[in-house]
N, C-alpha and C positions, 0 to 999 in steps of 0.2 A: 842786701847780702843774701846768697841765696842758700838756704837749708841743708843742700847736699853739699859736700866735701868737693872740690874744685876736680875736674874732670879733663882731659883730654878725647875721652871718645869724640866720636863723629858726631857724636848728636849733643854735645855737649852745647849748653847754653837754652836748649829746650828745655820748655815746661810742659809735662803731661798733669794732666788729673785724671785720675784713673774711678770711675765709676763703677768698674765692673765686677763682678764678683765671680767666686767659684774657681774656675779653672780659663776658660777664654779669655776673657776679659783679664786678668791679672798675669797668664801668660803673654799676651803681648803690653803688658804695662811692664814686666819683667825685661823683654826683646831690650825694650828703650832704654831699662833702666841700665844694663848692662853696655849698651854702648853711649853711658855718658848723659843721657838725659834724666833733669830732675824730675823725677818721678812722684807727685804725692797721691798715695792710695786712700778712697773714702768709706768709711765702714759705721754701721753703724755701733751704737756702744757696745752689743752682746760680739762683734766682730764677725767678720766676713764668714759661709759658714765651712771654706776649708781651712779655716781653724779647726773645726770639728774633723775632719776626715784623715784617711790614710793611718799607718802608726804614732804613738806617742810617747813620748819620754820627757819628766818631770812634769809632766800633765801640758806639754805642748807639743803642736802637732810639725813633725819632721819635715812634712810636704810644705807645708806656711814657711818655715824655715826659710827655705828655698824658693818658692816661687815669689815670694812676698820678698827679696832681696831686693837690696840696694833702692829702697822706696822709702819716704819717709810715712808715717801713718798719721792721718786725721780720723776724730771719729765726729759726726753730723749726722742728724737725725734729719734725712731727705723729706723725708713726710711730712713737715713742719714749713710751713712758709718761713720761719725766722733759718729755717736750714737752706731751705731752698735758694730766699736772698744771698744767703751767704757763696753760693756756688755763682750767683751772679754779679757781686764784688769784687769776683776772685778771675773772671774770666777774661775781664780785660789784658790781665798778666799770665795769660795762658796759651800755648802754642795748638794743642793738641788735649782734647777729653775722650775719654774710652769710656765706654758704656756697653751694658749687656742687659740692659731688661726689657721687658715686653714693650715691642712697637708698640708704642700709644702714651706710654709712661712719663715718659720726659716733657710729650707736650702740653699732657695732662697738668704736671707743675709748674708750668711755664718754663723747663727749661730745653723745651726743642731746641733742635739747630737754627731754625729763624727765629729765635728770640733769640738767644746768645749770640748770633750772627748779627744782628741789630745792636751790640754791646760790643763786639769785637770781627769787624769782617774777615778777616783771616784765619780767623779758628777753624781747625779740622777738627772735625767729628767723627770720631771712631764707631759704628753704630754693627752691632755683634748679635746676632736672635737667630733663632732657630732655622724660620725660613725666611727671613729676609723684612723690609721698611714695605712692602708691597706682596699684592698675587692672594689669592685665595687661604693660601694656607698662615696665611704672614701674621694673625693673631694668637695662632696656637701655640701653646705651651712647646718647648725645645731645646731638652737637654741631648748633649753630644751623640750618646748611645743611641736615639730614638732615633735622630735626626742621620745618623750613621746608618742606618736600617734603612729608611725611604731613599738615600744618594744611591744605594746598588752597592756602596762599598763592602757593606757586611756580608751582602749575599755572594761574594766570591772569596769569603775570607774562613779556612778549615776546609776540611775533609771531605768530599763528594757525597759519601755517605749517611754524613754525620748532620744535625743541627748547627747551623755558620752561629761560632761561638764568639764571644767580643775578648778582643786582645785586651789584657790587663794592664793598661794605661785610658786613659779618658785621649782616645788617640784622633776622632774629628774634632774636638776642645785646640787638640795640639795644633792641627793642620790649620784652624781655624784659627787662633793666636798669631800663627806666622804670616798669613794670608794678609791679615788686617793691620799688622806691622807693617808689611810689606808697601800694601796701599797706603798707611799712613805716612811714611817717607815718599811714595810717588806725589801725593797731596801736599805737601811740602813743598818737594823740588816744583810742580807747578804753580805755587802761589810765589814763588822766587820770580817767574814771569809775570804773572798775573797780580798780586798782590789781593786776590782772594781764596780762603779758603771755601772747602767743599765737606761732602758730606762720602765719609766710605762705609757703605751697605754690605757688610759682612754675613751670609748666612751661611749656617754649619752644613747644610744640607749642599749645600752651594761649591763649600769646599772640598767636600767629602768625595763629592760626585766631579770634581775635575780629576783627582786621582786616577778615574774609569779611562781614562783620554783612549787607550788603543779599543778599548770593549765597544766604546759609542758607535765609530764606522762600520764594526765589524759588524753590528746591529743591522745599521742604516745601508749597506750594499748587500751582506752577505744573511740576513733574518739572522744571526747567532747570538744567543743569548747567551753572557758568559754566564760560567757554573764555579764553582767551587773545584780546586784541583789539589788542593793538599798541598806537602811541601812540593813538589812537582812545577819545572814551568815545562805548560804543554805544549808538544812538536817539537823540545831541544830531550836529549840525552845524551850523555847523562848529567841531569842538573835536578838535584835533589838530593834529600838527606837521607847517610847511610849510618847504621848501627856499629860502632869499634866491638870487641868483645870485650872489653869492660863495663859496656854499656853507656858508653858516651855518643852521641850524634855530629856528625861532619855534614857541614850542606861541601858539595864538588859538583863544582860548573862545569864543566869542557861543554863549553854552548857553539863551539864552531870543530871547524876541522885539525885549527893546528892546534890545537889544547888536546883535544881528543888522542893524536899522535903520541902528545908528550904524555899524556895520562898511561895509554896500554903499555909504555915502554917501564913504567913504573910499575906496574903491575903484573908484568912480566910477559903481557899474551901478546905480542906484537902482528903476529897471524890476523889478529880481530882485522887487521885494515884491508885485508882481501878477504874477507869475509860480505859479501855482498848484500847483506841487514846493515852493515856496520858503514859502507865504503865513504858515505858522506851524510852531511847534517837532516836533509832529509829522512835517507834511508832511516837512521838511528833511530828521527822523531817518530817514525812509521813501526820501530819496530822497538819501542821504549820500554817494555817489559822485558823484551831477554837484555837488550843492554844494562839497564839496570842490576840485573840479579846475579850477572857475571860481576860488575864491578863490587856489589851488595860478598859476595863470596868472599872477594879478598879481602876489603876492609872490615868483612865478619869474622874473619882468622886472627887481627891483628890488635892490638892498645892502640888507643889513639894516639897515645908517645909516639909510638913508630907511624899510625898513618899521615898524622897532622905533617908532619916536617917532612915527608916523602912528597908526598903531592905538592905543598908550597915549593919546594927547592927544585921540582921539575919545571916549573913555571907555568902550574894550571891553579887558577883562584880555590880556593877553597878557605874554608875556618869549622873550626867546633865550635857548636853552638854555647856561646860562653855566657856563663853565670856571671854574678854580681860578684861571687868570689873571684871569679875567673878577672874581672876587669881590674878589681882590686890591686891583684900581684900582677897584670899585665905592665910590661915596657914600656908600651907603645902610648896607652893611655896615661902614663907617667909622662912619658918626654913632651907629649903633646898637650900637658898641662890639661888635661879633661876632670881632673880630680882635683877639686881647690875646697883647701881646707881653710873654715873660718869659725872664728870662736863667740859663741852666745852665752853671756850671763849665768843663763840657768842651766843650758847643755853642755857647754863645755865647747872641745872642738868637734864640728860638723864638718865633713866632707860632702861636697854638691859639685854638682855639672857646671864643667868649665864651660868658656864661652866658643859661642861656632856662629855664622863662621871667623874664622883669622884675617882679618886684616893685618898688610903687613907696615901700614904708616900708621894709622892712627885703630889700634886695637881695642877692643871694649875690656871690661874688669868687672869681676864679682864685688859688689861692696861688701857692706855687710851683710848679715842674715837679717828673716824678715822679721821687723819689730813691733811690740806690744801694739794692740788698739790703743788708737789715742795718742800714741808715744808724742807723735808732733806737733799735734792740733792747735798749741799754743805759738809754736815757731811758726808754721804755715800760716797760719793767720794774718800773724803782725805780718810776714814778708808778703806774700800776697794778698788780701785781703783788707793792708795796712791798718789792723786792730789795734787798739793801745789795749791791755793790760784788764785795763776797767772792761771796757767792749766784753774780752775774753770770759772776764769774770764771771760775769752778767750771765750772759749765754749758758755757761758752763751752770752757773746755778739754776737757771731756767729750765735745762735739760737738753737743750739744744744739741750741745756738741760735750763731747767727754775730752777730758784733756786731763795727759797723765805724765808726772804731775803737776798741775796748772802752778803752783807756788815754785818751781823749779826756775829760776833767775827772770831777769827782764827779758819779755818779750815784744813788747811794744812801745809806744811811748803813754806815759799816764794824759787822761783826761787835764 
């Protein structure tokens, strides 16, 4: 019987084991969880350590809440050979293992991909590190941020003039999570042919640096190195963000000719279009400073009440740059079910990020929120690992694994 609550998602009837810790690694053990695959996360007993990060309330951490979702929790002390076996008991009933630690680690304990691969041919291996299973740089230490800094990503990210500052999310973790998702369903759907799994070499630096996609040719035919342009994208105007007089910010695209049109007629100066700085998308991109400070005039005169709904109801893209409050009382985010609320023990009700993308036959689901170290370690066991009770015991008293709480009903069968 299997640990997690019966599923329809797509991925329903898969087993992940989720090795990884921090932020990558448990982002895409989250992906899986969300569309339906059991998910069991391994920690060891002080627990993962974004337990420790981000805000907290009743002494638990909001971000765990959420990204630790819909996963049941073992805690295993990896560094122990009696831990180690235990992940090798467990592998034969395993579809998929996510891992994030330093190239070298897993083969070190014996439990590389060719050793588990010798236990179960089919297992995908999820393999998540900074610069990659290979390459010069592939032993070094690689958290997100660092490894976001050598892809180029950072260096195009803020103000020209300014130090390129890191967006307030663990945002190559992110890119990196979905990357390795991604691959671990294409390793999947090829072992449906093949009837072998593979091994997917995830590096952050790796991911980071595919984002660059239009900067790399531009390198490679034209010597340009991209730079930092602010909110601005360079050679369109007007596309970038303007000040309301309330002091709120709007980004307004009009990135071609017919937006543009529909934009001046909103704004009253319809002349702009014979004005020959302005007459088409070049011209404009050539001449981006007075475009700009013309449209910057009017939405400087105006509240965003009036400018927001003037520019969308013309039919040129824009939005105010929206807050946390701002999504909160949003429609849109309501109808699209982006806010799902669920209830924790000791928090109460939590609101977390719905699921994306929508499928519209078999759609994924929030389970529950994410739970204690330990919580499962005794159900996971017996189910995969086929523990009796005693097994559990044993271990548990030895140190091996925490199980919380181990006396909580049958879990396996007795000795």
């Amino acid at each position: 019987m299997s640990t997690q609550s019966a599923s329809t998602g797509p991925l329903a009837g898969y087993r992940v084991l989720e090795l990884g810790s921090t932020i990558a690694g448990p982002f895409c053990g989250r992906l899986f969880a969300d569309f339906g695959a059991d998910v069991a996360k391994v920690e060891a007993a002080a627990g993962d350590v974004v337990r420790s990060m981000g805000r907290r309330a009743e002494g638990k951490s909001l971000w765990a809440a959420s990204i630790l979702r819909g996963k049941t929790n073992i805690s295993i002390d990896l560094r122990t050979e009696a831990g180690q076996d235990l992940v090798r008991k467990m592998v034969s009933n395993i579809d998929v293992v996510i891992e994030n630690f330093r190239p070298g680690t897993l083969e070190r304990w014996g439990l590389g991909y060719d050793d588990l691969a010798r236990i179960n041919p089919g297992l995908v291996m999820v393999r998540i590190s900074g610069f990659g299973q290979s390459g010069p740089y592939s032993e070094r230490a690689g958290y997100g941020i660092t490894t976001e800094a050598t892809s180029g990503l950072r260096e195009i990210i803020g103000e020209e003039d300014r130090p390129p500052p890191r967006v307030n999310i663990p945002l190559t973790d992110y890119i990196t999570g979905t990357y390795a998702a991604f691959g671990a369903v294409m390793a999947l759907l090829a072992r449906e042919r093949t009837g072998r799994g593979q091994v997917v070499d995830t590096a952050l630096y790796e991911c980071a640096f595919s984002f660059l996609e239009h900067h790399i040719p531009n390198y490679s035919v034209l010597g340009e190195v991209a730079k930092r342009a602010g909110s601005r994208q360079p050679g369109t105007a007007p596309n970038t963000l303007f000040k309301t007089r309330d002091g709120r910010y709007i980004q307004i695209a009009a990135g071609n000719d017919a937006t543009f049109r529909r934009l001046v007629e909103v704004i009253g100066q319809p002349e702009l279009l014979d004005d020959p700085r302005f007459v088409d998308n070049i011209s404009r991109g050539e001449n981006i400073d007075a475009c700009e400070a013309i449209v910057a005039e009017w939405v400087g005169a105006r509240d965003l009440a009036e400018v927001e709904p003037a520019i969308i109801e013309a039919g040129v893209p824009a939005s105010r740059i929206f807050n946390m409050q701002d999504i909160f009382a949003d429609p849109h985010f309501a109808a699209r079910d982006m806010l799902v609320e669920r209830e924790d023990e000791d928090l109460g009700t939590v609101t977390v990020a719905g699921i994306a993308p929508k499928l519209s036959d078999t759609p994924g689901q929030v389970g529950w929120l994410g739970r204690d170290t330990g919580a499962d370690t005794a159900a996971v066991l017996a189910d995969w690992a086929g523990l009796s009770d005693n097994d559990i015991a044993g271990l548990a008293a030895d140190g091996i694994i925490y199980a919380k709480p181990i006396e909580a009903g049958k879990t396996g069968t007795d000795d």
